[in-house]
C-alpha positions, -999 to +999 in steps of 0.1 A: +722+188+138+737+164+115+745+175+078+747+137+067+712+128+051+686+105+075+659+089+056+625+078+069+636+043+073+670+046+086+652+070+116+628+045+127+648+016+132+679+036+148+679+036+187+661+070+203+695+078+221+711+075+185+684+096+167+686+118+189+720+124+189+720+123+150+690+151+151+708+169+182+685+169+205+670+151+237+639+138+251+635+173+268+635+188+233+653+216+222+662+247+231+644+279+227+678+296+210+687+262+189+651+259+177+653+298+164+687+294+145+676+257+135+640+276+115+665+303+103+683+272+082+657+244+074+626+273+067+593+272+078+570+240+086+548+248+051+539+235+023+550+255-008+516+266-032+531+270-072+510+298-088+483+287-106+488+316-132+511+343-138+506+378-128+509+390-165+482+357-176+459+371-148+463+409-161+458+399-198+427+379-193+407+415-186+413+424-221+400+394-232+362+393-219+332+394-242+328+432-236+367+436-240+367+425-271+334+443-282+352+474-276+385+464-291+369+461-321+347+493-318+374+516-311+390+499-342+360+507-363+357+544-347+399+552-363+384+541-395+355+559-394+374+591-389+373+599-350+407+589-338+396+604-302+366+585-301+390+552-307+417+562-284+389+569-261+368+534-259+403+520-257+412+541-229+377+530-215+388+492-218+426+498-204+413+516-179+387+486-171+406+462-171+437+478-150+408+484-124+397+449-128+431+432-125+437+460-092+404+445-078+411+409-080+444+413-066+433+433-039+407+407-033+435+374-037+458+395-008+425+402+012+418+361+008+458+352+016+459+374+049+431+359+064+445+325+062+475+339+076+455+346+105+448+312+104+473+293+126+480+259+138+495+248+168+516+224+182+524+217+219+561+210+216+589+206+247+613+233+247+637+237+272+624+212+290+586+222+291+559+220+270+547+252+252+524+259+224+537+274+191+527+280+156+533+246+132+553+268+105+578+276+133+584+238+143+619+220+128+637+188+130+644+178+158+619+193+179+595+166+201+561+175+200+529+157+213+495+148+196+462+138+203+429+129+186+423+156+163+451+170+161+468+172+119+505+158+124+530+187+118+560+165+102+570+135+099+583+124+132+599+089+148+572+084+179+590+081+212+562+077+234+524+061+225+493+051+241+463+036+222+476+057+191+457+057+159+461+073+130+441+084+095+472+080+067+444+082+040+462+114+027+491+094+020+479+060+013+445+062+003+435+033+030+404+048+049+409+027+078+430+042+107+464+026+112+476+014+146+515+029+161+537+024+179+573+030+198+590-005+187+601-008+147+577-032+123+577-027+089+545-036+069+540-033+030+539-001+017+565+029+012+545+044+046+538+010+065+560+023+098+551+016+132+565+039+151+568+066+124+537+093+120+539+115+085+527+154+078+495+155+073+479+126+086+459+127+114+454+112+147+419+097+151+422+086+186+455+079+214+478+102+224+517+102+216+550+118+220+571+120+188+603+134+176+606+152+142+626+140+112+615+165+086+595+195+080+581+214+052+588+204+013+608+179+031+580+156+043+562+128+025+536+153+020+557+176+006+577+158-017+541+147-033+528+182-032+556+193-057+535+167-081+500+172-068+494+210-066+472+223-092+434+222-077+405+227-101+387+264-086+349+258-092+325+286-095+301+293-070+266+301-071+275+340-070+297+339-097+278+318-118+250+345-118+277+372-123+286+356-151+252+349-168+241+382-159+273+399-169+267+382-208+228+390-207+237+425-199+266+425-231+239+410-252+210+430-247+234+459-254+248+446-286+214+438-295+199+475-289+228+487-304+222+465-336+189+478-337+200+515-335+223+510-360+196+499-387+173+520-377+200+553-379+204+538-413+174+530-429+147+555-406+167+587-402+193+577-430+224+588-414+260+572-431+271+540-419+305+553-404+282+576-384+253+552-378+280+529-362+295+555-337+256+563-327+250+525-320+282+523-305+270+547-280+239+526-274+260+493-267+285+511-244+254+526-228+242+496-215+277+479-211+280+474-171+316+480-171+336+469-137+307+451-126+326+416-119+356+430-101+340+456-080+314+427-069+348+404-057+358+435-038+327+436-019+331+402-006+366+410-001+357+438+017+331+418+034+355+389+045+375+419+061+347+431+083+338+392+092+374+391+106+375+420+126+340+406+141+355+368+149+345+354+120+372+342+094+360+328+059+384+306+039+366+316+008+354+352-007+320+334-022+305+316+013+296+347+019+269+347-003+256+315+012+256+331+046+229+357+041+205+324+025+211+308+063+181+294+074+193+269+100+219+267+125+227+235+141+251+249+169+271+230+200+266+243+232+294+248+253+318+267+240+297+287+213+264+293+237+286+290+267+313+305+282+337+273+275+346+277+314+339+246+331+338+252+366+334+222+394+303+235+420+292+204+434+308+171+443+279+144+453+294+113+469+269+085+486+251+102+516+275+135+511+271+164+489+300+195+488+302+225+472+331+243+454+338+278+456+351+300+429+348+303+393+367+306+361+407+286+354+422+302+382+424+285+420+402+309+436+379+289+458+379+260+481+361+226+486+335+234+511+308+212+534+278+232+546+295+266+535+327+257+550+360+245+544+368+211+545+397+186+551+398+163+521+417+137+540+387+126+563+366+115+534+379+088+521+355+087+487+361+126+482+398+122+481+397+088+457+376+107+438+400+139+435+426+112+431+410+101+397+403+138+387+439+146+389+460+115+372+431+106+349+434+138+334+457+150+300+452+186+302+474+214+310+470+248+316+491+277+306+497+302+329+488+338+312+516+356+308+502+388+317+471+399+335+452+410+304+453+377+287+434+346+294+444+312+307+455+292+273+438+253+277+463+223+267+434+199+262+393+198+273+377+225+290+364+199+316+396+184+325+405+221+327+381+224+355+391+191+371+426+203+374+414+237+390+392+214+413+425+195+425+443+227+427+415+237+450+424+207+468+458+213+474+471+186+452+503+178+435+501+164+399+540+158+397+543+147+429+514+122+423+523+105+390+563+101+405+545+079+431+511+062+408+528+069+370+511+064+347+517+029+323+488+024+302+455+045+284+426+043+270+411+073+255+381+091+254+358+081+224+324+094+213+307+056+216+322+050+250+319+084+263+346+080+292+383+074+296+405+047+313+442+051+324+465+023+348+486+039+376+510+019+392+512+013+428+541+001+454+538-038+459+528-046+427+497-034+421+478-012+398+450+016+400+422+018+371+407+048+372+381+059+349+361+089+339+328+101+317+296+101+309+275+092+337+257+062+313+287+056+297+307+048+334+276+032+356+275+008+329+308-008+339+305-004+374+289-033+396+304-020+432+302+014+453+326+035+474+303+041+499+315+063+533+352+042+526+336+009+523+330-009+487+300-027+485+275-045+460+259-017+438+223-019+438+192-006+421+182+016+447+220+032+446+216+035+408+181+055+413+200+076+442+229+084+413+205+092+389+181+116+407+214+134+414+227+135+380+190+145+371+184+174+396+223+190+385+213+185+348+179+200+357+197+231+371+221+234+339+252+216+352+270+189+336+282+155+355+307+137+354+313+102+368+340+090+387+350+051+390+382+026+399+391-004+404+422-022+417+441-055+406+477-072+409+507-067+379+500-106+372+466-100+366+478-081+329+515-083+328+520-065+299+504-028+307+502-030+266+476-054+260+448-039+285+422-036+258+385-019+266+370-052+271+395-064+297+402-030+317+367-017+321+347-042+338+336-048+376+344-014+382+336+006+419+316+040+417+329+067+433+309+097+427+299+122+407+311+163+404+289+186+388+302+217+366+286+245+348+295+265+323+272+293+322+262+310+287+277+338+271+267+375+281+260+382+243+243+348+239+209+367+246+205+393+220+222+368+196+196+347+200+171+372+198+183+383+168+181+352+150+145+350+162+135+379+145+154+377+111+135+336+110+167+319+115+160+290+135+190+272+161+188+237+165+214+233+194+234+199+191+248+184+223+269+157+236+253+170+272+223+152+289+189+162+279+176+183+312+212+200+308+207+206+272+169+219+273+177+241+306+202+262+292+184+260+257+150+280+276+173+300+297+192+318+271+157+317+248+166+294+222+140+276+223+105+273+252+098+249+280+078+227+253+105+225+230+113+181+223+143+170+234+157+135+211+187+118+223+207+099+199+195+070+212+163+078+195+181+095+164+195+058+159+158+040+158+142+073+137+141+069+098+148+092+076+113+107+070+106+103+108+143+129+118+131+153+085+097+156+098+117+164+136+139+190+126+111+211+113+098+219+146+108+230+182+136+207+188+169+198+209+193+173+202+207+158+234+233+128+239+243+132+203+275+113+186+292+132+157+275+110+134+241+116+143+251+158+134+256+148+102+224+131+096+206+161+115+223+182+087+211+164+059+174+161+071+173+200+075+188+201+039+162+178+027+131+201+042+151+232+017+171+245+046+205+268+040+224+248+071+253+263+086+265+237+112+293+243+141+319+212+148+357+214+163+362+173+167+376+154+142+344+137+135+325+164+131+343+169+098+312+151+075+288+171+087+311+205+085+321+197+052+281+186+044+270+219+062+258+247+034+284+265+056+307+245+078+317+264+110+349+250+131+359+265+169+395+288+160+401+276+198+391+243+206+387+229+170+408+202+160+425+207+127+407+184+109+372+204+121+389+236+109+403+218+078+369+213+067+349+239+075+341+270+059+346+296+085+364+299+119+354+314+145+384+325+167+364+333+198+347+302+192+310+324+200+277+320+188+273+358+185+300+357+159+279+335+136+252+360+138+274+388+130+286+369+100+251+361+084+242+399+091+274+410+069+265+379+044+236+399+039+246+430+040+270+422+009+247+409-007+225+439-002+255+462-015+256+442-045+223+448-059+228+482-048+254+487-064+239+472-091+206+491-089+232+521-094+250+519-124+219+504-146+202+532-133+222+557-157+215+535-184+179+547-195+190+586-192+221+575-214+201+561-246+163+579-241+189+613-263+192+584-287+154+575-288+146+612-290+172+614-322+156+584-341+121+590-338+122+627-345+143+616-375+168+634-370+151+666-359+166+667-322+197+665-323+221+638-299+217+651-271+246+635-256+279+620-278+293+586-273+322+601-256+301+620-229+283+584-225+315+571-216+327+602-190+294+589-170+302+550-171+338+552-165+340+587-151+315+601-125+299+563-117+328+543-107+335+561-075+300+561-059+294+527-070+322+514-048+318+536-021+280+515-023+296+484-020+314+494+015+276+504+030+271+494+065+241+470+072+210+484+071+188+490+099+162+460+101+187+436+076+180+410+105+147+417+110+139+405+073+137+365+063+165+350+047+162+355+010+149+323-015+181+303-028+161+307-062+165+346-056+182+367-086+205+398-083+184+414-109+153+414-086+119+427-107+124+455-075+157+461-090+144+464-130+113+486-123+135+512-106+165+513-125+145+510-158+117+526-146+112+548-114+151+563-111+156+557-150+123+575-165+130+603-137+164+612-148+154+612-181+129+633-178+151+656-160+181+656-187+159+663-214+145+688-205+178+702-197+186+700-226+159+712-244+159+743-214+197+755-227+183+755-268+152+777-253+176+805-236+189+806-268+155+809-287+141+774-291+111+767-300+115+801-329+148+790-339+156+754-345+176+735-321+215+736-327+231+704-341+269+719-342+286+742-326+291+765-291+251+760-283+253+723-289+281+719-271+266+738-241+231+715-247+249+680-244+269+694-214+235+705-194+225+666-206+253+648-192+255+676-162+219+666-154+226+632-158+256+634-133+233+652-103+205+626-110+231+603-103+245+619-072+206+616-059+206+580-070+237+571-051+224+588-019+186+569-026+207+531-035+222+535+004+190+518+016+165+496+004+136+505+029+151+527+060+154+565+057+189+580+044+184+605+073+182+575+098+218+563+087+233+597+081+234+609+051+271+620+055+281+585+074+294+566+039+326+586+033+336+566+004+302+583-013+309+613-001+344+614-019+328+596-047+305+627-052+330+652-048+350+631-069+322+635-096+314+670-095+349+678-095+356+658-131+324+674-145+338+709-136+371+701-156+353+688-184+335+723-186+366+747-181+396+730-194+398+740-230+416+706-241+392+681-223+361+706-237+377+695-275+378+653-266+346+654-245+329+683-269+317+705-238+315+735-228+308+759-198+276+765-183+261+794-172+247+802-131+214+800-139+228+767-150+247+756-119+216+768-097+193+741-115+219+713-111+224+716-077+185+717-069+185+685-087+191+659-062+172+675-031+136+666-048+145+633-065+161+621-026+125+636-009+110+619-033+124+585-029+126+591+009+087+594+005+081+563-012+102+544+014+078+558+040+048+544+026+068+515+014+073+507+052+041+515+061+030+490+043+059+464+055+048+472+094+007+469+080+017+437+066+038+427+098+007+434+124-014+413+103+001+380+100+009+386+137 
């Protein structure tokens, strides 16, 4: 390549065989080996992302939170009031926080960045000579590539070949409408008003073209503004908002309680202020949910992780949340319900019918009349009819590489099985287009629904052939290939076509019409100016073949599934309406009375008239892009949580207007996937399911994990209540610093090891919870304040009170210094610990048995307790941590009482669940 500069303009007005020459390369492309060293010099196709904020700015921030600063100041206030180790340890408490938050997030950012890595886009480019698909990052100057509606342009590129190409430049220019290009040079107003030059970023809206690229990178159009335009404003979602308020609620009822703990150890039991202060300090770090915020982004982080390993990739850590609200789905059909293999099965002709044998993208089968094979060549309307199958056809198919991988599509799935059909046939694409080429296109559009391309033929004449939509073509058509003889097309014909098309749709199969029509060069000299108008009229019908594309094993107990946790699928389909509703009541979406409305009728319904529809049994059939977005917004406005599939280029509004926007990772276009929310990379239904169950499941683990760790706050301050209102007569059972050791010590482990929890059995079998539902359910207050809370309590006082007795309490009065103290506060947090350990096995499930799940199956708990038991030990038994956390050992009476702790306390709980789901099932049986 060239080291002299070439600028935009310069490259699209220089000949292609100079460009070329000044980019080193050819209309073949380049080389794999040039390509490899080229990427090596000029970097990857990408646009460079400045940091929004600094490592040390992001680590700094989680000293700086409203409880940070509550216990900067407190450990400030403990040195003066004489207890050095109580300072150093409430700032070891908020280093230690906010390390582990800062730890969190990151983990959570490098969760986020590799699943966009896994991300890819694509680019058919001609290497060597051939076209193959690669990654976009990997594509350089001076590589020639080819684009189609949909498709995101890679680079900027000088086009070398075009046909009916139109392009969005709204990115660039701000112009909504789409901007018509061109091979030859013209130069309109504006810095990017050039024909035959396409920029990064932009994106083709309909046409096809072959371009060369000039620049990749930072080095495009695009990138040059990036280096101005990157900072993007991060809004908070719905999840984090609630964090946040409940995060400052929590902080705030604490310093409140401690407040009042504070004048009360003053005024009521009269203890000094220095001292008064450490007591309410306790209080307020009591209640404090410390690592709250971080361990709740590495839940969805975690969460995001499990989506991709089951299909499902999310773009952003917080849709998560809005995946377990999912009420609706508004899903395509083939591709996501279906298998996405479009298989030809039965060719209807006038007064002939064949079949097709085989199945799948591989040539495995053979046309066939009456169960036999068949030579094409004596019928002359089944070979015209092949004829338009194979040269009105764009798609390519990439031969797997080995035998475990599957056949890579270039294009449509039905042109895919067109071009199997021909293969079938025994016929030769390159072959065919060196004798018809082809000199002129018009592409498929949604409002047309078929395609038109002009072949040229010896002695100056042409071939129109054209393709679609059975209503789309037979609308164009006003002659018939009947038996090799065109004639007048009449009504009766037209009723003949449609019972056909009706009986294949009837049995699930989609058709597709075939038509043509002939005409002399002078008739449109200039291939270039055929327009719609001109080139599809007065056509000649040919026939019609009929493909299936049968549903997805899985599709079943997907579907099922979705029944049962009240998520209702509204399946949205370009495909005729008896196609549409028979593979809607095969697979069990929806039964035989369900209402089929066509877009047709979507287009004369108001507003009121489609919200009232898409509250009942109902299939969308016939449907543009547009009309998807309107069926969005009309759930939306009955209160539905939409998640809505798309991978076309117009189904970007209603992806982007979808609660959750869901683009195909294999057929979407990159405008879809641009737009959406998730991507599926198997492009299956089943993986949307799987996704709202681990939406809810995170969910779940949150307020479990919430549950958990306010759930140590009661047994934490009820020592404290005991100390104020028996004035001073029972003595704390439990310091600030052994407060702490629970919080920041025994909790943290458990509590994360909750937010890994699998779903729960019967997640799915539950309704999709309320948007106006709050992580601190009243379910979630009674027992953390009040069933787990008042328990463990209960159970710590009294062992406390049980250690002053062996040492003859009531008789003698309960230590309030030394060795029996210290032994008394260390069988009160020791109690509190093994409540704890019961409260983390209990948290596992809201309503299904522990002993259903396994009681050993969450490893991360399992260490967690361990973990626990093992820090308690060493805070009995290692002299030095005895002095900081004034402890002391325990005796084996002692030991035998803790461990009997959590057995009663998880029978317990287990009970209530039992007659907690009794009631559930009770409940269920009646309202069915």
């Amino acid at each position: 390549m060239a080291n002299q500069p070439l600028t935009t303009d310069n490259a699209a007005q220089m000949a292609l065989n100079d460009l070329d020459q000044q980019l080193g390369t050819t209309a073949d492309g380049l080389t794999q080996e040039a390509a490899a060293k080229r990427l090596e010099t000029v970097g990857p196709n990408t646009i460079q992302h400045s940091q929004k904020q600094s490592q040390l700015l992001r680590f700094l921030k989680n000293f700086t939170s409203l409880m940070a600063l509550l216990l900067w100041v407190s450990g400030f206030v403990a040195m003066f009031a004489g207890m050095p180790e109580l300072g150093i340890a409430i700032w070891a408490v908020n280093i230690i926080n906010g390390c582990f938050s800062f730890w969190q997030e990151h983990a959570a950012q490098k969760a986020t960045d590799s699943l966009r890595k896994m991300l890819p886009t694509y680019v058919n480019v001609i290497r060597d000579g051939k076209v193959t698909q690669i990654d976009a990052d990997d594509l350089v100057p001076g590589d020639v590539f080819q684009i189609q509606a949909g498709n995101s342009i890679p680079a900027d590129a000088r086009i070398t070949e075009a046909a009916s190409l139109q392009v969005d430049e709204s990115a660039l220019t701000g112009e909504s409408l789409p901007v018509f290009k061109q091979v030859a040079y013209e130069h309109d107003d504006g810095k990017f008003a050039l024909k035959n030059i396409v920029f990064a970023g932009t994106i083709v809206t309909s046409g096809t073209a072959t371009a060369t690229a000039l620049a990749t990178g930072m080095q495009t159009e695009f990138g040059q503004i990036a280096k101005l335009t990157q900072s993007q404003k991060q809004t908070t979602s719905p999840l984090q908002r609630e964090l946040n308020r409940l995060t400052q609620q929590l902080s705030l009822i604490a310093i409140g309680i401690g407040v009042a703990f504070f004048i009360l150890a003053i005024f009521f039991v009269h203890y000094p202020v220095a001292k008064s202060f450490i007591f309410a300090l306790g209080m307020v770090v009591a209640f404090i949910p410390e690592g709250l915020l971080p361990t709740v982004t590495l839940s969805l982080a975690q969460g995001t992780t499990r989506m991709a390993k089951k299909h499902a990739l999310l773009k952003d850590l917080n849709s998560v949340e809005t995946l377990g609200e999912t009420t609706v789905i508004c899903s395509d059909k083939t591709g996501t319900l279906t298998q996405n293999q479009m298989t030809v099965n039965h060719i209807w002709l006038p007064g002939q019918e064949y079949t097709v044998s085989g199945t799948g993208y591989v040539n495995n089968g053979h046309i066939q009349l009456n169960q036999k094979d068949f030579d094409i060549s004596q019928d002359a309307n089944l070979a015209r009819l092949l004829d338009i199958a194979l040269l009105n056809n764009d798609t390519k198919l990439e031969t797997p590489k080995d035998n475990q991988a599957t056949t890579k599509i270039l294009g449509t799935p039905t042109e895919a099985g067109l071009n199997i059909l021909t293969d079938k046939a025994g016929l030769d694409k390159v072959k065919a287009l060196q004798a018809t080429p082809r000199i002129a296109e018009l592409p498929f559009d949604s409002d047309r629904k078929r395609m038109t391309t002009v072949q040229q033929l010896p002695e100056q004449q042409r071939m129109l052939y054209t393709k679609g939509a059975l209503d789309g073509v037979i609308q164009i058509c006003d002659q018939i290939l009947d038996r090799g003889t065109v004639r007048p097309l009449t009504a009766t014909d037209k009723a003949a076509i449609d019972a056909a098309n009706k009986k294949y749709a009837a049995d699930g199969l989609r058709s597709l019409a075939f038509a043509y029509r002939t005409e002399a060069d002078s008739v449109t000299p200039d291939p270039a100016t055929y327009s719609i108008k001109t080139a599809e009229q007065h056509m000649t019908f040919v026939g019609l073949a009929a493909m299936s594309d049968p549903p997805r094993p899985e599709i079943y107990a997907a579907v099922e599934q979705c029944h049962r946790a009240n998520i209702r699928i509204i399946m949205v389909t370009g495909d005729s309406a008896l196609t549409a509703k028979s593979i809607a009541v095969k697979i069990g979406l929806t039964s035989a009375d369900a209402k089929v409305i066509t877009g047709d009728q979507i287009d004369s319904m108001s507003d009121a008239e489609l919200q009232q529809a898409v509250k009942g049994e109902v299939i969308f059939a016939r449907v543009a892009p547009e009309h998807k977005f309107r069926i969005v917004s009309m759930c939306q406005a009955n209160g539905d949580v939409v998640a809505s599939t798309g991978d076309g280029v117009n189904d970007a509004p209603a992806l982007k207007k979808a609660d959750i926007g869901i683009a195909m990772g294999v057929t979407g276009t990159d405008v879809a996937k641009d737009a959406a929310d998730m991507i599926l990379t198997d492009d299956n239904f089943a993986s949307i399911v799987a996704a709202i169950e681990e939406g809810r499941t995170v969910y779940s683990n949150i307020q479990k994990f919430l549950l958990y760790i306010l759930n140590s706050n009661v047994p934490e301050a009820i020592p404290s209540v005991l100390f104020l209102f028996t004035r001073g007569l029972v003595p704390l059972p439990l310091t600030v610093m052994q407060i702490l050791t629970v919080d920041l010590g025994t909790d943290m482990l458990p509590a994360l090891g909750l937010g890994a929890e699998k779903s729960e059995p019967g997640i799915m079998d539950q309704p999709p919870r309320p948007r106006n539902a709050h992580l601190l359910s009243r379910s979630i207050i009674w027992k953390a304040f009040g069933l787990y809370g008042l328990t463990a309590s209960l159970i710590s006082s009294l062992a406390y009170f049980f250690v002053n007795m062996t040492y003859g309490w009531p008789a003698n009065a309960l230590a309030a210094s030394g060795p029996v103290y210290r032994e008394a506060t260390t069988m009160t947090l020791a109690a509190i610990v093994f409540c704890q350990i019961a409260a983390a096995i209990n948290c596992r499930t809201q309503l299904s048995s522990v002993f259903k799940i396994g009681i050993f199956s969450n490893r991360h708990i399992i260490w967690g307790i361990v973990f626990e038991v093992f820090l308690l030990t060493c805070l009995m038994y290692i002299p030095l941590l005895q002095g900081l956390f004034n402890t002391a050992p325990i005796g084996g009476v002692e030991w035998v009482i803790l461990l009997c702790i959590p057995v009663p306390l998880i029978l317990l709980e287990e009970t209530r669940k039992y007659f907690v789901r009794r009631h559930v099932l009770k409940s269920a049986t009646k309202g069915a």
